[in-house]
C-alpha positions in Angstrom: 2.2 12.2 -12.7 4.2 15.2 -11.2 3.4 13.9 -7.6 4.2 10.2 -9.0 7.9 11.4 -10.1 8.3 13.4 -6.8 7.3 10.6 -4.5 10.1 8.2 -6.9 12.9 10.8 -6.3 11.9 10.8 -2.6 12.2 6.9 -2.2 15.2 7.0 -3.6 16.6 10.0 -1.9 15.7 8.0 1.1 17.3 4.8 -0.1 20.4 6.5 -1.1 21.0 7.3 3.0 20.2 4.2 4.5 22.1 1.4 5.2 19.5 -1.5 7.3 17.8 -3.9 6.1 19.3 -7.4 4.2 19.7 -7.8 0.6 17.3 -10.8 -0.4 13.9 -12.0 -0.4 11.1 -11.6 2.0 7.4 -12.0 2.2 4.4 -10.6 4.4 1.0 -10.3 5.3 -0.7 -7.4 7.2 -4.5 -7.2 8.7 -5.8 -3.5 7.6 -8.4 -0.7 8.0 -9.0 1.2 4.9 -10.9 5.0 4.6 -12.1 6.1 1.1 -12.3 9.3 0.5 -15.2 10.0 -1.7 -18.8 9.7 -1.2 -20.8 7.2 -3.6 -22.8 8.4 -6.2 -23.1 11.8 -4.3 -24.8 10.0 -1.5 -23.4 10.2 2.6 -21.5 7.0 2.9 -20.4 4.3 5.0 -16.4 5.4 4.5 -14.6 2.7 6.2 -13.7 -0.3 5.6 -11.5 -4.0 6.6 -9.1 -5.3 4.6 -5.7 -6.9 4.0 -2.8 -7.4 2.0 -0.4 -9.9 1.1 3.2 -9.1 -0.4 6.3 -11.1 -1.4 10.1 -8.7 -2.2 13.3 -8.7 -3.1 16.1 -6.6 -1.4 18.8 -6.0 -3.8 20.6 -3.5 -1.4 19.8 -3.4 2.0 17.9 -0.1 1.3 16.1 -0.2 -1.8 13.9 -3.2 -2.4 11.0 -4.1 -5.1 8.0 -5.4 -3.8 4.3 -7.2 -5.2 1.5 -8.3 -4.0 -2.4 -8.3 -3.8 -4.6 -5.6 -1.4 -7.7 -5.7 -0.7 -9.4 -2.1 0.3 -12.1 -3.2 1.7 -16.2 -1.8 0.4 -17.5 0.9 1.2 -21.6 1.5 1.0 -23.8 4.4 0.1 -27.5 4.5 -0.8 -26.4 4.7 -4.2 -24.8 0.8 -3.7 -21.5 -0.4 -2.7 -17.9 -0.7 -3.7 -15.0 -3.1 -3.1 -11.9 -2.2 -4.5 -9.2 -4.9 -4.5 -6.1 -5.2 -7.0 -2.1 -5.7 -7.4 0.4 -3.4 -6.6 4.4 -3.1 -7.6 5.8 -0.8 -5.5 10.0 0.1 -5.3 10.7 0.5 -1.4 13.3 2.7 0.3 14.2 2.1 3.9 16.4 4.3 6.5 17.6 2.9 9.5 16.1 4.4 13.1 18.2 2.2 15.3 19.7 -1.2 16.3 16.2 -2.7 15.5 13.8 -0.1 14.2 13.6 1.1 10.7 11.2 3.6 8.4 10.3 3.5 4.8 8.6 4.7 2.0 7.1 3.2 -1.3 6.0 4.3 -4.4 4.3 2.0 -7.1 1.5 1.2 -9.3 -1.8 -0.4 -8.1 -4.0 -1.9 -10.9 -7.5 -2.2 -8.9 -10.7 -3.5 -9.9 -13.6 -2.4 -8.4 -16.7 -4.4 -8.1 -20.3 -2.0 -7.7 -23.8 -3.2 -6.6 -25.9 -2.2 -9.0 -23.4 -0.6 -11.5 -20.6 -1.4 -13.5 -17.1 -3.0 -12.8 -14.1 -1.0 -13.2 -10.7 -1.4 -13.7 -7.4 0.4 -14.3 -4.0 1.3 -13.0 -2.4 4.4 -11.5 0.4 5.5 -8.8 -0.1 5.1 -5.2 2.6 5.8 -2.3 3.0 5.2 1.1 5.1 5.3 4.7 5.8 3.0 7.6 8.1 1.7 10.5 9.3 -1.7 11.0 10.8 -3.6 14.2 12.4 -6.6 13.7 12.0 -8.7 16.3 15.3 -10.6 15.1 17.0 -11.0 11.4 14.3 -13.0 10.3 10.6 -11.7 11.5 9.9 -8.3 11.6 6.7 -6.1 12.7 4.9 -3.5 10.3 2.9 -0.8 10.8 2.1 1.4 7.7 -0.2 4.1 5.5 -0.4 3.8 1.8 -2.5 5.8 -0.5 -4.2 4.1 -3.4 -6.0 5.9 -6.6 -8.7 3.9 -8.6 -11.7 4.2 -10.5 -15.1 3.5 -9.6 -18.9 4.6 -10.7 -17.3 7.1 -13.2 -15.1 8.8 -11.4 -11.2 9.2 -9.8 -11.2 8.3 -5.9 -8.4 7.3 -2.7 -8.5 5.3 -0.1 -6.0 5.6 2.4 -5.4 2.1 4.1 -4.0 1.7 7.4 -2.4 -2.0 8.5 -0.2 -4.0 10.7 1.5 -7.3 10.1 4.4 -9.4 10.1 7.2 -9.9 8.0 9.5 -12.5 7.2 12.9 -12.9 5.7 14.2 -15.9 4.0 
C-alpha cells in the first residue's frame, strides 16, 4: 500500500503542473506485449506474452482524468501449465504537457484480474497497479499512445507482475 499511496501523490503532483489535454470524454484501444515476471510453479517459463487493452475516460480538468477499461495480459507457459491473466482496471490519470502536440502521463489504479491456469485453479482478486506514457495527438481529436503499466495479480498460489508494454490510438469525443 505504501508504494500505492506514493504513486497517487505522484499522479497528482503531476496533474497539479499540467495544463494539456481537454476536459471530457475519450476512448481507446492499444495492441500490447506483456512480460510476467515470475516463473510458473517454479519451472523456466515462456515469459512473454500478446495482448491488449481497451479503455473509455473522462477528463474533468485538462490534467487529471479517470479512466476504465478491460486488459488482457496475455499467457504465459511453463511445464508446470499455463496462465492468462485478463481483468478490469480503474485507474486516475495525470498528464503534463511536453509541447504544442506531445504530452506525458502517469496512472495509478486498481486492476481486478482473473487468471485462468491449465491444470490448476482459477484465481481472482484486486490490487494497485501504475504506469507511464507519452501521447502525440495527431489533431484535437485522435491521438497516439505509447505506454508501460505494471499490473499485480494472483495466480497458482502466489503474488506475481507483469509489466505490459502497448501502443494505440486515442480518440476524443
Amino acid at each position: 500500500m505504501k508504494v500505492f499511496a506514493q504513486a497517487l501523490v505522484a499522479a497528482a503532483a503531476l496533474a497539479a503542473l499540467a495544463t494539456a489535454q481537454a476536459e471530457g470524454p475519450y476512448a481507446g484501444a492499444s495492441l500490447s506485449s506483456s512480460r510476467y515476471q515470475k516463473d510458473i510453479g517454479g519451472l523456466s517459463t515462456d515469459r512473454s506474452g500478446s495482448g491488449g487493452k481497451i479503455y473509455g475516460g473522462y477528463g474533468f480538468t485538462p490534467n487529471v482524468a479517470l479512466e476504465a477499461g478491460y486488459a488482457d495480459l496475455g499467457k504465459s507457459s511453463s511445464a508446470a501449465g499455463s496462465v492468462k491473466e485478463h481483468g478490469v482496471f480503474l485507474d486516475l490519470v495525470g498528464s503534463v504537457p511536453l509541447g504544442e502536440s506531445f504530452s506525458a502521463f502517469g496512472r495509478v489504479g486498481a486492476f481486478n484480474g482473473h487468471s485462468r491456469v491449465t491444470g490448476g485453479s482459477n484465481e481472482s482478486g484486486t490490487d494497485a497497479k501504475y504506469g507511464l506514457g507519452l501521447q502525440y495527438d495527431f489533431n484535437k481529436q485522435v491521438g497516439l499512445r505509447g505506454e508501460w503499466e505494471r499490473y499485480r495479480f494472483k495466480a497458482l498460489g502466489t503474488k506475481s507482475n507483469a509489466d505490459l508494454y502497448s501502443v494505440g490510438l486515442n480518440y476524443k469525443f
